[in-house]
N, C-alpha and C positions, 0 to 999 in steps of 0.2 A: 295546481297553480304553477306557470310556468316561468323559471328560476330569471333572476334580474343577471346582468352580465356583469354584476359585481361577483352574483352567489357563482355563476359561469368561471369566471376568471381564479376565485380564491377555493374550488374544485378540480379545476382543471391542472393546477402546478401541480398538484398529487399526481396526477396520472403522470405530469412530466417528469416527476420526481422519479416514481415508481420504475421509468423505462430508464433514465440513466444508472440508478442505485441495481438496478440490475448489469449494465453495463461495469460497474463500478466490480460491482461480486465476480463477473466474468473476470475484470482484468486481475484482481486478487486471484481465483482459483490457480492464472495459468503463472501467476507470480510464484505462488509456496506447492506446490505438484509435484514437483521433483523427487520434496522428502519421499514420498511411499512409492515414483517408481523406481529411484535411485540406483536402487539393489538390481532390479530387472534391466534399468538400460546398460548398465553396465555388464553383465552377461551375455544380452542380446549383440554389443557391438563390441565387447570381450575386449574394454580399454582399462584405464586406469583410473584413480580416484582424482588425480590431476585432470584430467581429461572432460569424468562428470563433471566436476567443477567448473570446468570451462563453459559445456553444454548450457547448465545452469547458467551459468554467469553471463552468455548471450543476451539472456531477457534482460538483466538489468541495463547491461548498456546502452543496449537499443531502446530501453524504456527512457534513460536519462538524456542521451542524444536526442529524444524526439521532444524534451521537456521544454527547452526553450521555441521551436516551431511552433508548435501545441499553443502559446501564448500569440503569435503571431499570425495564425492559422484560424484561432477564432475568433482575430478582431478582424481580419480581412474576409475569410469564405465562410467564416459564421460556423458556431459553435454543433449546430446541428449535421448541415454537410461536413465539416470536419472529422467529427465523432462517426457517420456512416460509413465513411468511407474508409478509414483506419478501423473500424470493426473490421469489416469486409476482409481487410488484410490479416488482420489477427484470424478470422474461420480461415484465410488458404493457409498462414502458417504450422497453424493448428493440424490441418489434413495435412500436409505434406514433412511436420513433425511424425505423426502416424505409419504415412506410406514410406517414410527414408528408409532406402539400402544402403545406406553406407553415413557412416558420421557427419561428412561435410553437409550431405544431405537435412540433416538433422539440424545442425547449428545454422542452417538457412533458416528452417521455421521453425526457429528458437526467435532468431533475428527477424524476420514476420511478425511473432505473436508481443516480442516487445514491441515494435514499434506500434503494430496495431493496438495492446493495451495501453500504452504511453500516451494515448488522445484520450481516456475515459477520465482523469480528473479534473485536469484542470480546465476543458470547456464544462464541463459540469458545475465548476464554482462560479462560472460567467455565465451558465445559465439562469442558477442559483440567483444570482445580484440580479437579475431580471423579475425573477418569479416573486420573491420571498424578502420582507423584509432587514434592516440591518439590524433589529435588534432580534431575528431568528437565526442570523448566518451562525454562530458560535455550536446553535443547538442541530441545526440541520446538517451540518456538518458533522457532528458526533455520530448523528441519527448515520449519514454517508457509511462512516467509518466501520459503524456495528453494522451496516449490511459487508462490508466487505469482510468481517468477519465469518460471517454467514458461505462465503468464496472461500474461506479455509476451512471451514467446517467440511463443505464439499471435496473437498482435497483431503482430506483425511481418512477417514473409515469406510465414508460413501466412496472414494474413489477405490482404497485398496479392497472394498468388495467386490470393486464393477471390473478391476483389472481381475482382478481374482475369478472371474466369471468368461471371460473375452479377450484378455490379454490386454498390455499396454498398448498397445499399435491401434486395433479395431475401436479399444475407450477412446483415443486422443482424435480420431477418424468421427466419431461420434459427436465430440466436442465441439470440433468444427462446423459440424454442420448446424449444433446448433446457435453458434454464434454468427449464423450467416440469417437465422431465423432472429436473431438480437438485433442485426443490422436494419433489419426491414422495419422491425419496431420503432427503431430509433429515429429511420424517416417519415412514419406514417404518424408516428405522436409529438413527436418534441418539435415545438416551436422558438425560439430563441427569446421573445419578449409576448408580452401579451399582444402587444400591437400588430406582431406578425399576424394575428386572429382576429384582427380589425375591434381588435377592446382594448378598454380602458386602462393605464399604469395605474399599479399600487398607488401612487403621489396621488394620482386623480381621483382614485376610488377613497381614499383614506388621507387627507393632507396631513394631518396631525402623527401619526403614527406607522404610516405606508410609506416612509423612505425606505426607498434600497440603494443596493450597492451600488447602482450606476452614474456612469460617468456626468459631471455636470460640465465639464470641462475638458479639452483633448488635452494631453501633455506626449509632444514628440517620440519617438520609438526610443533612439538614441539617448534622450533625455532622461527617460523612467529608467532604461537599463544602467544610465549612470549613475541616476539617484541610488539604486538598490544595491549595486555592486561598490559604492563608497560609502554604503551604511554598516558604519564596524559591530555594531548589535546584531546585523544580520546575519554577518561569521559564524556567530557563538550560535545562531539557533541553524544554521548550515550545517555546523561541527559536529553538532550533538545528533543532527539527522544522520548523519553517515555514522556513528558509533554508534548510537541507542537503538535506532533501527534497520541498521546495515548487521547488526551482530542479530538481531530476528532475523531478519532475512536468512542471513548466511545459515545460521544454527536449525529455527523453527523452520525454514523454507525450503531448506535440502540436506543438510549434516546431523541432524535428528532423527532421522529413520531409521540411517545405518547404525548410527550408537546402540538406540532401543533395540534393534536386533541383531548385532555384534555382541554387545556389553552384554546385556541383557539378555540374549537370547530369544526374543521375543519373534511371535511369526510376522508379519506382516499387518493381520490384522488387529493383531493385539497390539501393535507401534502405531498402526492407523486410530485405538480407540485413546492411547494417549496424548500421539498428536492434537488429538480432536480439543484438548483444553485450549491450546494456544488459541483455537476459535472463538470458543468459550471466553478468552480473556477482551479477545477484541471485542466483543459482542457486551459483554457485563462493562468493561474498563471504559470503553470511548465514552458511551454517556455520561459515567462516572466523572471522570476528567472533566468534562461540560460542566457538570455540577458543580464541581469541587470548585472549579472557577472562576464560574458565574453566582455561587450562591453561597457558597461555605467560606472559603478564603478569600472570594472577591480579589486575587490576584491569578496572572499567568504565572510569573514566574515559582512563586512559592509552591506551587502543584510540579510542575518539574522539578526541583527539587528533590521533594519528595518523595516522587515515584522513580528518576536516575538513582535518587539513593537505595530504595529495596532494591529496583534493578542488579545494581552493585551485589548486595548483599546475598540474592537468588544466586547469580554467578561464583560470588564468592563458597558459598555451602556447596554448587555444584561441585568443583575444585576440588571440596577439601573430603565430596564423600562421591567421587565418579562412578561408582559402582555400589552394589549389595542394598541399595534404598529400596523398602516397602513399594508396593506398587502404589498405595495412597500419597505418600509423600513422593511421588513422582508427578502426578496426576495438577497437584499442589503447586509445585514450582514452576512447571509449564503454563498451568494458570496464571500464576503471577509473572512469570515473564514477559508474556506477550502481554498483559493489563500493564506492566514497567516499562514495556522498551517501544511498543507500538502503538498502546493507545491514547498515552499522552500525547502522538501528532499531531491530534486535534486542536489541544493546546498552543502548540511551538506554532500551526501554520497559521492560529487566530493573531500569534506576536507578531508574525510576519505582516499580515493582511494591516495590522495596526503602525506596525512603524513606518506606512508610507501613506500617499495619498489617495484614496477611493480610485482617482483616473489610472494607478498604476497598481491593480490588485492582481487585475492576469501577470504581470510582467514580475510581480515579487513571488506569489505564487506558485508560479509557473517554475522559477529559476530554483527556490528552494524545493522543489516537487524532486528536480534530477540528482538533490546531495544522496538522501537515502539508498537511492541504485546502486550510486557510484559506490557506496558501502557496502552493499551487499551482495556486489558486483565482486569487489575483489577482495571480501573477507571472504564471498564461498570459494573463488580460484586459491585463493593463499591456504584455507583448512584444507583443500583435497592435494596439493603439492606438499603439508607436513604431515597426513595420513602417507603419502606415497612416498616418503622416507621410512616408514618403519616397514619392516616384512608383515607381508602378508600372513596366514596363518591356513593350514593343509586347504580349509572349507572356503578360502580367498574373505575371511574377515580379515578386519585390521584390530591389533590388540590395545588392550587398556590403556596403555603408553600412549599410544599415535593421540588415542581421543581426547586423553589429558593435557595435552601438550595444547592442542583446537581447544580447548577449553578456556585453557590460561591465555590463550590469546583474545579471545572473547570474554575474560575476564578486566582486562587491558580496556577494551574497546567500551565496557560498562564504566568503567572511570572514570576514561576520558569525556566518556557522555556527562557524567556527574559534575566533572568537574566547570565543563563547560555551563551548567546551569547558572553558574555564580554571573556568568560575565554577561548574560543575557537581563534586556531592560525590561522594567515593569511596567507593561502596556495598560492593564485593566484602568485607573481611571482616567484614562484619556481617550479609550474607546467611539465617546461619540462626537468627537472632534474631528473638524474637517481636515487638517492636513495630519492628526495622527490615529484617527479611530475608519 
Protein backbone atom coordinates (compact mmCIF):
# COMPACT_ATOMS: atom_id res chain seq x y z
CA UNK A 1 0.00 0.00 0.00
CA UNK A 2 1.65 3.08 -0.97
CA UNK A 3 2.57 5.56 1.93
CA UNK A 4 0.08 9.02 2.29
CA UNK A 5 2.46 12.31 2.01
CA UNK A 6 1.76 12.68 5.55
CA UNK A 7 3.44 9.10 6.35
CA UNK A 8 6.05 10.73 3.33
CA UNK A 9 6.77 13.89 5.14
CA UNK A 10 6.94 12.49 8.97
CA UNK A 11 9.70 9.74 7.47
CA UNK A 12 11.37 11.68 5.48
CA UNK A 13 12.86 14.56 8.40
CA UNK A 14 14.66 11.25 9.75
CA UNK A 15 16.61 10.86 6.78
CA UNK A 16 17.05 14.88 7.07
CA UNK A 17 17.85 14.58 10.47
CA UNK A 18 20.17 11.69 9.91
CA UNK A 19 22.45 13.74 7.16
CA UNK A 20 22.82 16.85 9.26
CA UNK A 21 23.44 15.01 12.85
CA UNK A 22 26.13 13.48 10.72
CA UNK A 23 27.27 16.88 9.69
CA UNK A 24 26.97 17.78 13.38
CA UNK A 25 29.54 14.62 14.63
CA UNK A 26 31.98 15.84 11.58
CA UNK A 27 32.04 19.38 13.08
CA UNK A 28 32.59 17.88 16.82
CA UNK A 29 35.29 15.42 15.61
CA UNK A 30 37.42 18.23 14.09
CA UNK A 31 36.53 20.48 17.27
CA UNK A 32 38.22 17.99 20.18
CA UNK A 33 41.12 16.02 17.65
CA UNK A 34 43.86 17.88 18.88
CA UNK A 35 43.79 16.18 22.35
CA UNK A 36 45.39 12.66 20.70
CA UNK A 37 47.52 14.37 18.01
CA UNK A 38 48.73 17.15 20.17
CA UNK A 39 52.00 15.30 21.12
CA UNK A 40 52.69 14.54 17.29
CA UNK A 41 51.91 17.98 15.95
CA UNK A 42 54.10 19.43 18.00
CA UNK A 43 57.23 17.25 17.05
CA UNK A 44 56.27 17.19 13.54
CA UNK A 45 56.54 21.27 13.43
CA UNK A 46 59.04 21.08 16.74
CA UNK A 47 57.07 24.29 18.23
CA UNK A 48 55.99 25.08 21.50
CA UNK A 49 53.03 24.31 23.74
CA UNK A 50 51.98 27.97 23.30
CA UNK A 51 52.18 27.64 19.74
CA UNK A 52 49.69 24.10 19.93
CA UNK A 53 47.45 26.15 21.56
CA UNK A 54 47.19 28.53 19.22
CA UNK A 55 46.92 25.89 16.31
CA UNK A 56 44.02 24.51 18.23
CA UNK A 57 42.55 27.61 19.12
CA UNK A 58 42.20 28.65 15.30
CA UNK A 59 38.97 26.39 15.05
CA UNK A 60 37.41 28.10 17.73
CA UNK A 61 37.69 31.38 16.43
CA UNK A 62 36.83 30.82 13.12
CA UNK A 63 33.99 28.69 14.47
CA UNK A 64 32.60 31.76 16.66
CA UNK A 65 33.18 34.42 13.93
CA UNK A 66 31.24 32.58 11.48
CA UNK A 67 28.41 32.16 14.43
CA UNK A 68 26.66 35.32 13.75
CA UNK A 69 26.75 34.92 9.49
CA UNK A 70 25.60 31.24 10.10
CA UNK A 71 22.12 33.07 11.37
CA UNK A 72 22.08 35.42 8.55
CA UNK A 73 23.25 32.86 5.83
CA UNK A 74 20.42 30.69 6.44
CA UNK A 75 17.54 32.97 6.49
CA UNK A 76 18.75 34.55 3.06
CA UNK A 77 20.67 31.49 0.86
CA UNK A 78 18.86 28.76 2.99
CA UNK A 79 19.99 26.65 5.43
CA UNK A 80 20.76 23.82 2.95
CA UNK A 81 23.10 25.66 0.31
CA UNK A 82 24.56 27.27 3.28
CA UNK A 83 25.52 24.12 5.19
CA UNK A 84 27.13 22.59 1.49
CA UNK A 85 28.97 24.86 0.86
CA UNK A 86 30.82 25.54 4.31
CA UNK A 87 31.14 21.64 4.41
CA UNK A 88 33.04 21.71 1.19
CA UNK A 89 35.33 24.27 3.05
CA UNK A 90 35.88 22.33 6.15
CA UNK A 91 37.03 18.87 3.60
CA UNK A 92 39.76 21.49 1.81
CA UNK A 93 40.83 22.66 5.28
CA UNK A 94 40.87 19.34 6.45
CA UNK A 95 43.45 18.18 3.45
CA UNK A 96 45.45 21.07 3.59
CA UNK A 97 45.63 20.86 7.57
CA UNK A 98 47.13 17.14 6.37
CA UNK A 99 49.46 18.30 3.53
CA UNK A 100 50.90 21.66 5.56
CA UNK A 101 54.82 22.02 5.44
CA UNK A 102 55.17 24.63 7.58
CA UNK A 103 52.80 26.04 10.61
CA UNK A 104 51.39 28.97 8.90
CA UNK A 105 50.15 26.35 6.51
CA UNK A 106 48.55 24.61 9.19
CA UNK A 107 46.63 27.36 10.94
CA UNK A 108 45.19 28.09 7.44
CA UNK A 109 43.28 24.81 7.60
CA UNK A 110 42.60 25.03 11.13
CA UNK A 111 40.83 28.40 9.98
CA UNK A 112 39.00 26.43 7.00
CA UNK A 113 37.84 23.56 9.14
CA UNK A 114 36.41 26.13 11.80
CA UNK A 115 34.61 28.09 9.61
CA UNK A 116 33.50 25.21 7.59
CA UNK A 117 32.20 23.38 10.92
CA UNK A 118 30.88 26.72 12.20
CA UNK A 119 27.69 26.30 9.57
CA UNK A 120 26.80 22.63 10.96
CA UNK A 121 24.48 24.07 13.96
CA UNK A 122 22.90 26.35 13.89
CA UNK A 123 21.23 25.91 10.11
CA UNK A 124 20.55 22.60 11.46
CA UNK A 125 18.25 24.12 14.36
CA UNK A 126 16.33 26.12 11.40
CA UNK A 127 16.04 23.13 9.68
CA UNK A 128 14.88 21.51 12.68
CA UNK A 129 11.95 24.38 13.25
CA UNK A 130 10.84 23.24 9.78
CA UNK A 131 10.79 19.53 10.05
CA UNK A 132 9.82 18.76 13.74
CA UNK A 133 7.65 19.96 16.02
CA UNK A 134 7.78 22.54 19.15
CA UNK A 135 7.09 20.36 21.50
CA UNK A 136 10.01 17.80 20.10
CA UNK A 137 12.77 20.68 19.64
CA UNK A 138 14.14 20.22 23.44
CA UNK A 139 14.29 16.38 22.78
CA UNK A 140 15.77 16.37 19.26
CA UNK A 141 18.05 18.51 20.22
CA UNK A 142 19.56 16.40 23.07
CA UNK A 143 19.16 13.37 20.46
CA UNK A 144 21.83 16.42 18.12
CA UNK A 145 24.13 16.65 20.96
CA UNK A 146 24.65 12.70 21.75
CA UNK A 147 25.34 12.32 18.04
CA UNK A 148 28.07 14.73 18.50
CA UNK A 149 29.18 12.92 21.19
CA UNK A 150 29.44 10.03 18.97
CA UNK A 151 32.30 12.95 16.87
CA UNK A 152 34.40 12.57 20.01
CA UNK A 153 34.23 9.12 20.46
CA UNK A 154 35.80 9.11 16.96
CA UNK A 155 38.47 11.56 18.12
CA UNK A 156 39.62 9.53 20.72
CA UNK A 157 40.84 5.86 20.44
CA UNK A 158 39.43 5.46 16.93
CA UNK A 159 41.67 8.25 15.77
CA UNK A 160 44.82 7.55 17.86
CA UNK A 161 44.70 3.93 16.31
CA UNK A 162 44.33 5.25 12.68
CA UNK A 163 47.16 7.84 13.37
CA UNK A 164 49.01 5.10 14.94
CA UNK A 165 48.67 3.14 11.68
CA UNK A 166 49.28 6.02 8.91
CA UNK A 167 50.37 9.06 10.63
CA UNK A 168 48.66 12.21 11.45
CA UNK A 169 49.02 13.92 7.98
CA UNK A 170 47.64 10.84 5.54
CA UNK A 171 44.44 10.52 8.83
CA UNK A 172 43.62 14.24 8.52
CA UNK A 173 44.04 13.85 4.41
CA UNK A 174 41.54 11.07 4.88
CA UNK A 175 39.14 13.19 6.87
CA UNK A 176 38.71 15.38 4.27
CA UNK A 177 37.88 13.61 1.76
CA UNK A 178 35.44 12.33 3.50
CA UNK A 179 33.79 15.34 4.46
CA UNK A 180 33.64 16.25 0.91
CA UNK A 181 31.50 12.90 0.48
CA UNK A 182 29.34 14.62 3.64
CA UNK A 183 28.98 17.65 1.41
CA UNK A 184 27.28 15.83 -1.48
CA UNK A 185 24.88 14.27 1.17
CA UNK A 186 23.91 17.29 2.37
CA UNK A 187 22.74 18.59 -1.12
CA UNK A 188 21.28 15.42 -2.41
CA UNK A 189 18.92 14.94 0.86
CA UNK A 190 18.32 17.92 3.01
CA UNK A 191 15.43 20.09 2.12
CA UNK A 192 14.85 23.12 4.06
CA UNK A 193 10.87 22.69 4.77
CA UNK A 194 8.60 20.22 3.59
CA UNK A 195 7.29 22.46 1.04
CA UNK A 196 10.65 22.62 -0.69
CA UNK A 197 9.14 18.75 -1.66
CA UNK A 198 5.88 20.12 -2.78
CA UNK A 199 4.25 18.53 0.70
CA UNK A 200 2.33 19.42 3.18
CA UNK A 201 3.64 21.52 6.71
CA UNK A 202 3.38 19.76 10.07
CA UNK A 203 0.42 22.81 10.98
CA UNK A 204 -1.34 21.21 7.80
CA UNK A 205 -0.74 17.63 8.49
CA UNK A 206 -1.55 17.98 12.22
CA UNK A 207 -3.35 21.37 13.31
CA UNK A 208 -3.57 20.49 16.96
CA UNK A 209 -0.25 19.18 17.79
CA UNK A 210 2.02 19.91 14.48
CA UNK A 211 3.22 23.49 15.49
CA UNK A 212 6.83 24.16 14.78
CA UNK A 213 9.22 26.61 15.35
CA UNK A 214 8.59 28.62 12.27
CA UNK A 215 8.24 32.11 11.85
CA UNK A 216 4.61 33.37 11.80
CA UNK A 217 5.77 36.87 11.63
CA UNK A 218 9.17 38.58 10.14
CA UNK A 219 10.86 40.76 12.85
CA UNK A 220 13.67 43.18 11.35
CA UNK A 221 17.57 41.85 11.35
CA UNK A 222 18.68 44.82 13.42
CA UNK A 223 15.66 44.54 15.56
CA UNK A 224 16.01 40.54 16.83
CA UNK A 225 19.78 41.40 17.19
CA UNK A 226 18.83 44.27 19.57
CA UNK A 227 16.24 42.31 21.27
CA UNK A 228 18.86 39.53 22.17
CA UNK A 229 21.86 41.61 22.85
CA UNK A 230 19.69 43.78 25.63
CA UNK A 231 18.43 40.61 27.27
CA UNK A 232 20.36 40.66 30.61
CA UNK A 233 19.25 36.76 31.12
CA UNK A 234 20.91 36.12 28.13
CA UNK A 235 24.61 37.25 29.64
CA UNK A 236 24.30 34.79 32.33
CA UNK A 237 23.64 31.74 29.89
CA UNK A 238 26.55 33.46 27.46
CA UNK A 239 28.83 33.33 30.64
CA UNK A 240 28.35 30.10 31.73
CA UNK A 241 28.87 28.98 27.92
CA UNK A 242 32.30 30.27 27.56
CA UNK A 243 33.36 28.90 31.28
CA UNK A 244 31.30 25.48 31.54
CA UNK A 245 32.21 24.64 28.06
CA UNK A 246 35.18 26.60 26.96
CA UNK A 247 36.99 24.76 29.98
CA UNK A 248 35.67 21.09 27.96
CA UNK A 249 36.94 22.33 25.14
CA UNK A 250 40.13 23.68 26.23
CA UNK A 251 40.90 20.67 28.84
CA UNK A 252 38.86 17.45 27.14
CA UNK A 253 39.62 18.96 23.43
CA UNK A 254 43.27 19.46 23.51
CA UNK A 255 45.16 19.72 27.04
CA UNK A 256 44.00 16.20 28.03
CA UNK A 257 46.17 14.17 26.07
CA UNK A 258 49.34 15.48 27.01
CA UNK A 259 48.38 15.31 30.89
CA UNK A 260 47.39 11.51 30.46
CA UNK A 261 50.60 10.95 28.81
CA UNK A 262 53.08 13.32 30.67
CA UNK A 263 51.54 12.84 34.24
CA UNK A 264 50.59 9.60 33.70
CA UNK A 265 52.77 8.20 31.50
CA UNK A 266 50.30 6.84 29.46
CA UNK A 267 50.96 5.68 25.47
CA UNK A 268 48.68 7.28 23.24
CA UNK A 269 46.40 4.82 23.04
CA UNK A 270 45.82 4.29 26.40
CA UNK A 271 45.01 8.44 26.74
CA UNK A 272 42.97 7.75 23.50
CA UNK A 273 40.81 4.87 25.65
CA UNK A 274 40.28 7.39 28.49
CA UNK A 275 39.56 10.30 26.45
CA UNK A 276 36.90 8.08 24.97
CA UNK A 277 34.69 8.81 28.44
CA UNK A 278 34.33 12.50 27.75
CA UNK A 279 32.19 10.87 24.69
CA UNK A 280 30.60 8.68 26.67
CA UNK A 281 29.51 11.62 28.90
CA UNK A 282 28.08 13.47 25.83
CA UNK A 283 26.39 10.67 24.53
CA UNK A 284 24.73 9.33 28.15
CA UNK A 285 24.48 13.16 29.65
CA UNK A 286 22.73 15.24 26.68
CA UNK A 287 19.55 13.12 26.76
CA UNK A 288 19.75 12.94 30.45
CA UNK A 289 19.63 16.74 30.77
CA UNK A 290 16.55 16.57 28.22
CA UNK A 291 15.05 14.44 30.76
CA UNK A 292 15.93 15.96 33.72
CA UNK A 293 14.18 19.07 32.43
CA UNK A 294 11.43 18.08 30.67
CA UNK A 295 10.22 15.57 33.03
CA UNK A 296 12.03 15.20 36.56
CA UNK A 297 12.50 18.96 37.67
CA UNK A 298 10.27 20.50 34.92
CA UNK A 299 12.75 23.49 35.24
CA UNK A 300 15.91 24.82 33.10
CA UNK A 301 17.49 26.40 35.36
CA UNK A 302 17.49 24.05 38.49
CA UNK A 303 19.43 21.14 36.12
CA UNK A 304 22.24 23.83 35.51
CA UNK A 305 22.62 24.21 38.68
CA UNK A 306 23.05 21.06 39.43
CA UNK A 307 25.29 19.79 36.93
CA UNK A 308 27.81 23.63 37.20
CA UNK A 309 27.93 22.34 40.60
CA UNK A 310 29.38 18.57 40.36
CA UNK A 311 31.14 20.21 37.40
CA UNK A 312 32.80 22.33 40.16
CA UNK A 313 33.44 19.62 42.33
CA UNK A 314 34.97 17.03 39.42
CA UNK A 315 37.52 20.07 38.98
CA UNK A 316 37.95 20.70 42.28
CA UNK A 317 39.15 16.59 43.33
CA UNK A 318 41.12 17.11 39.96
CA UNK A 319 43.19 19.83 41.77
CA UNK A 320 43.46 18.37 44.89
CA UNK A 321 44.73 14.64 43.47
CA UNK A 322 46.62 15.80 39.89
CA UNK A 323 48.37 12.80 39.89
CA UNK A 324 48.67 8.84 41.15
CA UNK A 325 44.50 8.19 40.64
CA UNK A 326 43.51 4.46 39.77
CA UNK A 327 42.92 4.24 36.20
CA UNK A 328 39.04 3.61 37.31
CA UNK A 329 38.58 6.86 38.93
CA UNK A 330 40.06 8.60 35.98
CA UNK A 331 37.87 6.92 33.46
CA UNK A 332 35.00 8.29 36.18
CA UNK A 333 35.78 12.03 36.20
CA UNK A 334 36.22 12.34 32.55
CA UNK A 335 32.82 10.95 32.41
CA UNK A 336 31.34 13.24 34.45
CA UNK A 337 32.95 16.05 33.23
CA UNK A 338 32.00 16.23 29.86
CA UNK A 339 28.03 14.96 31.20
CA UNK A 340 28.85 18.62 33.83
CA UNK A 341 30.34 21.08 31.53
CA UNK A 342 28.97 20.01 27.95
CA UNK A 343 26.01 18.24 28.10
CA UNK A 344 23.83 20.38 29.93
CA UNK A 345 24.10 22.80 26.44
CA UNK A 346 21.17 21.37 25.52
CA UNK A 347 19.58 22.90 28.28
CA UNK A 348 21.17 26.57 28.47
CA UNK A 349 20.34 26.77 24.43
CA UNK A 350 16.64 25.55 25.07
CA UNK A 351 16.83 29.13 27.78
CA UNK A 352 17.99 30.81 25.03
CA UNK A 353 15.54 29.62 22.20
CA UNK A 354 12.69 30.55 25.18
CA UNK A 355 13.59 34.05 26.21
CA UNK A 356 12.96 35.48 22.87
CA UNK A 357 10.28 35.23 20.18
CA UNK A 358 9.88 32.01 17.78
CA UNK A 359 10.77 34.85 14.57
CA UNK A 360 14.30 35.47 16.33
CA UNK A 361 15.43 31.72 17.20
CA UNK A 362 18.34 31.63 14.47
CA UNK A 363 19.49 35.20 15.68
CA UNK A 364 19.52 34.26 19.70
CA UNK A 365 20.78 30.85 18.76
CA UNK A 366 23.07 31.54 16.58
CA UNK A 367 24.72 34.60 18.85
CA UNK A 368 24.86 32.31 21.96
CA UNK A 369 26.39 29.27 19.68
CA UNK A 370 29.97 31.81 19.28
CA UNK A 371 30.26 32.32 23.56
CA UNK A 372 31.62 28.66 23.91
CA UNK A 373 34.40 29.09 21.05
CA UNK A 374 35.41 32.18 22.26
CA UNK A 375 36.08 30.03 25.63
CA UNK A 376 37.63 27.48 24.42
CA UNK A 377 39.44 29.56 22.17
CA UNK A 378 41.47 31.21 24.53
CA UNK A 379 41.28 29.00 27.60
CA UNK A 380 43.34 26.51 25.18
CA UNK A 381 45.92 29.48 24.10
CA UNK A 382 46.19 30.71 27.82
CA UNK A 383 46.97 26.59 29.29
CA UNK A 384 49.61 26.21 26.54
CA UNK A 385 51.41 29.88 27.25
CA UNK A 386 51.29 28.58 31.36
CA UNK A 387 52.69 24.99 30.35
CA UNK A 388 55.44 27.00 28.32
CA UNK A 389 56.53 28.80 31.48
CA UNK A 390 57.72 25.83 33.27
CA UNK A 391 60.85 23.69 31.73
CA UNK A 392 60.44 21.22 29.82
CA UNK A 393 61.68 17.98 31.03
CA UNK A 394 65.02 15.74 29.05
CA UNK A 395 61.75 13.51 26.98
CA UNK A 396 60.09 17.38 26.16
CA UNK A 397 57.17 16.67 28.77
CA UNK A 398 55.88 19.35 30.89
CA UNK A 399 55.87 18.53 34.70
CA UNK A 400 53.34 18.21 37.42
CA UNK A 401 53.54 21.77 38.22
CA UNK A 402 52.73 23.34 34.72
CA UNK A 403 49.49 20.82 34.69
CA UNK A 404 48.46 22.06 38.11
CA UNK A 405 48.74 25.45 37.65
CA UNK A 406 46.00 24.66 33.89
CA UNK A 407 44.09 22.91 36.31
CA UNK A 408 43.43 25.66 38.90
CA UNK A 409 42.60 27.75 36.04
CA UNK A 410 39.89 25.51 34.86
CA UNK A 411 39.12 25.15 38.21
CA UNK A 412 38.18 29.07 38.13
CA UNK A 413 36.36 28.85 35.00
CA UNK A 414 33.94 25.71 36.73
CA UNK A 415 32.87 28.55 39.28
CA UNK A 416 32.33 30.89 37.40
CA UNK A 417 30.09 28.73 35.23
CA UNK A 418 28.40 27.76 38.74
CA UNK A 419 28.11 30.79 39.67
CA UNK A 420 26.47 32.13 36.81
CA UNK A 421 23.70 29.51 37.03
CA UNK A 422 22.02 31.50 39.89
CA UNK A 423 21.44 34.69 37.60
CA UNK A 424 19.94 32.86 34.76
CA UNK A 425 15.88 32.86 34.39
CA UNK A 426 13.53 30.09 34.62
CA UNK A 427 12.11 29.45 31.30
CA UNK A 428 10.36 25.92 31.51
CA UNK A 429 6.74 27.30 32.23
CA UNK A 430 6.40 29.59 29.78
CA UNK A 431 7.79 27.41 27.12
CA UNK A 432 4.75 27.34 24.96
CA UNK A 433 3.97 30.92 24.92
CA UNK A 434 4.29 33.11 21.92
CA UNK A 435 6.65 35.69 22.79
CA UNK A 436 8.54 33.54 25.52
CA UNK A 437 8.45 29.75 24.55
Amino acid sequence: MPMSTSQKVLRYRWLIFGVMALTYLSAFFHRVCPAVVAVDIQESFGISAGLVGLLASTYFYSYAAIQFPAGLLSDTLGPRKSVTVFVLLAAVGSILFGLSPTLEIALLGRVLVGFGAGMAFTPTMKILSGWFRVTEFTRMNGILLSVGGLGALTAAAPLAFITGLVGWRTTFELIGFGTLVLAGLVWLVVRNTPGDMGWPSLEEIDPVYGKTLGPSRRIPLWEGVRQVLSEKYFWAAAFWSVFSMGVFFSFGGLWAGPYLIHVYGMSKAEAGGVLNMLSVGILVGSPIMAYLSERVFRSRKKVLIASSGLLTLVLLFLNLFPQGLPRPALYLLFLLMSATALAPGVVSITIVKELFPVEITGTSVGTVNLFPFVGGGVLQLVAGLLLDSYPQTASGAYPIEAYSRILLVFLGGGLIAFLCTFLMKETYPHRHGSRRG
